[in-house]
C-alpha positions, 0 to 999 in steps of 0.5 A: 438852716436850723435856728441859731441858738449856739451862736453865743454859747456863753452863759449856756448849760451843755450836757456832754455825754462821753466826757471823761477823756479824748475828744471829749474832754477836749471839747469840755474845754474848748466849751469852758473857754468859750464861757459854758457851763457844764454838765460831764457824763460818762461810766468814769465818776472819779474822772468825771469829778476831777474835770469839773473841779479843775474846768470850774461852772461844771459838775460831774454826772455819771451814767451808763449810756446801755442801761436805760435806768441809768439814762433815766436818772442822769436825765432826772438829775441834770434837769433843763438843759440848753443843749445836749452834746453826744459824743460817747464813742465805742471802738474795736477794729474788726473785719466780717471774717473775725467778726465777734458777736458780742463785741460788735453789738457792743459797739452799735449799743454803746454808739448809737442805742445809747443815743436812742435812750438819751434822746428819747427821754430829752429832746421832747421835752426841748421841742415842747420848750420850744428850745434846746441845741443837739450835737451828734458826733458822727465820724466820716466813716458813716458815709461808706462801707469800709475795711475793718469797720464791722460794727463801728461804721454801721453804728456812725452811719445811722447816727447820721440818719439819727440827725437828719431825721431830728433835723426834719422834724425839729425845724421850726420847733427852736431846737437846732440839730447839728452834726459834726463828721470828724476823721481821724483823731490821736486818742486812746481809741485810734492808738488800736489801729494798726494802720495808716491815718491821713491828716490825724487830727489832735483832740484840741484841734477837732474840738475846734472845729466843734465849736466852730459848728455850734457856733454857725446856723450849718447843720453838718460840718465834716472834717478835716479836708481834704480828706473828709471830702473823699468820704463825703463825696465819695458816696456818690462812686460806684460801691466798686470804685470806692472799695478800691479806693480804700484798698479793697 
C-alpha cells in the first residue's frame, strides 16, 4: 500500500495541472474545502487568476504542458511542492476510419507526453526528498479498446502503465502514487459525444470520489459503479466478447 501522506490534506500544497475548468476546477475546490493550499496551472492565465482570487490560499501558475520550456518554468516557479495532481485532459472523439493525424497525436501529446515532461522534472526530486504525493487521473476508458476512442484511450491506457510503474518504483521511498479511474463526466469535453453515457457523473461528484482516494492509503479508485466494473473487469473477456459488449 503506498504510504499515507494524503490522508490530512489540510495544511498541504497541491500542484493541480489542468485546472482552469470542469473536473478540475471542481477538484480545486473540493481540495480548498478540505483546507489545501493551491497552485492551479493550465494554458488559460486569465481563468487561472480568477480562481485563486475567488478559492483564496491558491495562486495562478500558467503552463503548456506540450512545450517542454514551458514545463521547465512552471516547475522552477511553483517550487517543493507536497503533491502533484494530473489532471489535463485532451479530447476529440475519433474512429480508425476518420483518423486525423494530427488531431490524435495531439490528444497523446497533451494527455500523456505532458505528464512525462511534468514528472520527469518533479518527482525526482520528491523521491530524493523522500516525500511527495502524485495523482494520475486516468479514465476507465484505459483498460480496453473502445469504438471512437483512437488517440484518447491509448493516451489513458499508458498513463495508467505510467502509475504503476512510479507506484513500483517509488514504494518505500515516502511518495505515494495514486490513480483515480473515472467514467463518464458532464464537462465541455463529454458535451462532444453524441452518444449515450451511463451513470454521467457531475464534476463535483467525481471530485469526491478524488478526495476520497487521496485521503485513503489505496493506490487505484475506479468510478462510479457498477459501471466502471464493467471496464475494470471487463479486461479479463476475450477481446471479442468485449467488442460486442461495447457494440461493436
Amino acid at each position: 500500500m503506498p504510504d499515507p501522506v494524503g490522508s490530512d490534506l489540510h495544511g498541504k500544497t497541491y500542484w493541480l495541472v489542468g485546472a482552469s475548468e470542469g473536473f478540475g476546477q471542481a477538484i480545486a475546490e473540493a481540495l480548498r474545502a478540505e483546507g489545501a493550499r493551491l497552485v492551479l496551472s493550465a494554458r488559460s492565465g486569465d481563468k487561472l487568476r480568477k480562481m485563486a482570487a475567488e478559492l483564496g490560499q491558491s495562486r495562478a501558475l500558467p503552463v503548456d504542458v506540450t512545450d517542454m520550456e514551458s514545463v521547465r518554468a512552471a516547475v522552477a516557479e511553483a517550487g517543493d511542492v507536497d503533491g502533484i495532481i494530473w489532471c489535463v485532459g485532451y479530447y476529440d472523439p475519433m474512429t480508425a476510419q476518420d483518423w486525423d493525424a494530427d488531431a490524435a497525436v495531439k490528444m497523446v501529446d497533451t494527455n500523456l507526453s505532458g505528464a512525462m515532461r511534468l514528472f520527469g522534472m518533479t518527482v525526482p526530486a520528491m523521491a530524493r526528498r523522500g516525500a511527495g504525493h502524485v495523482v494520475i487521473i486516468g479514465s476507465v476508458a484505459g483498460y480496453r479498446g473502445l469504438p471512437g476512442a483512437i488517440g484518447y484511450a491509448a493516451a489513458k491506457g499508458a498513463l495508467q502503465h505510467l502509475a504503476e510503474d512510479m507506484y513500483i518504483d517509488l514504494k518505500g521511498t515516502g511518495v505515494c502514487v495514486q490513480l483515480a479511474n473515472p467514467g463518464f463526466i458532464r464537462t465541455r469535453l463529454s458535451g462532444k459525444n453524441d452518444f449515450n453515457m451511463p451513470q454521467l457523473m457531475e464534476p463535483e461528484d467525481a471530485a469526491g470520489h478524488v478526495v476520497k482516494l487521496m485521503k485513503s492509503g489505496r493506490f487505484r479508485r475506479d468510478f462510479p459503479h457498477p459501471f466502471a466494473w464493467v471496464f475494470s473487469l471487463g479486461r479479463f473477456l476475450p477481446m471479442r466478447w468485449f467488442a460486442r459488449l461495447m457494440g461493436a
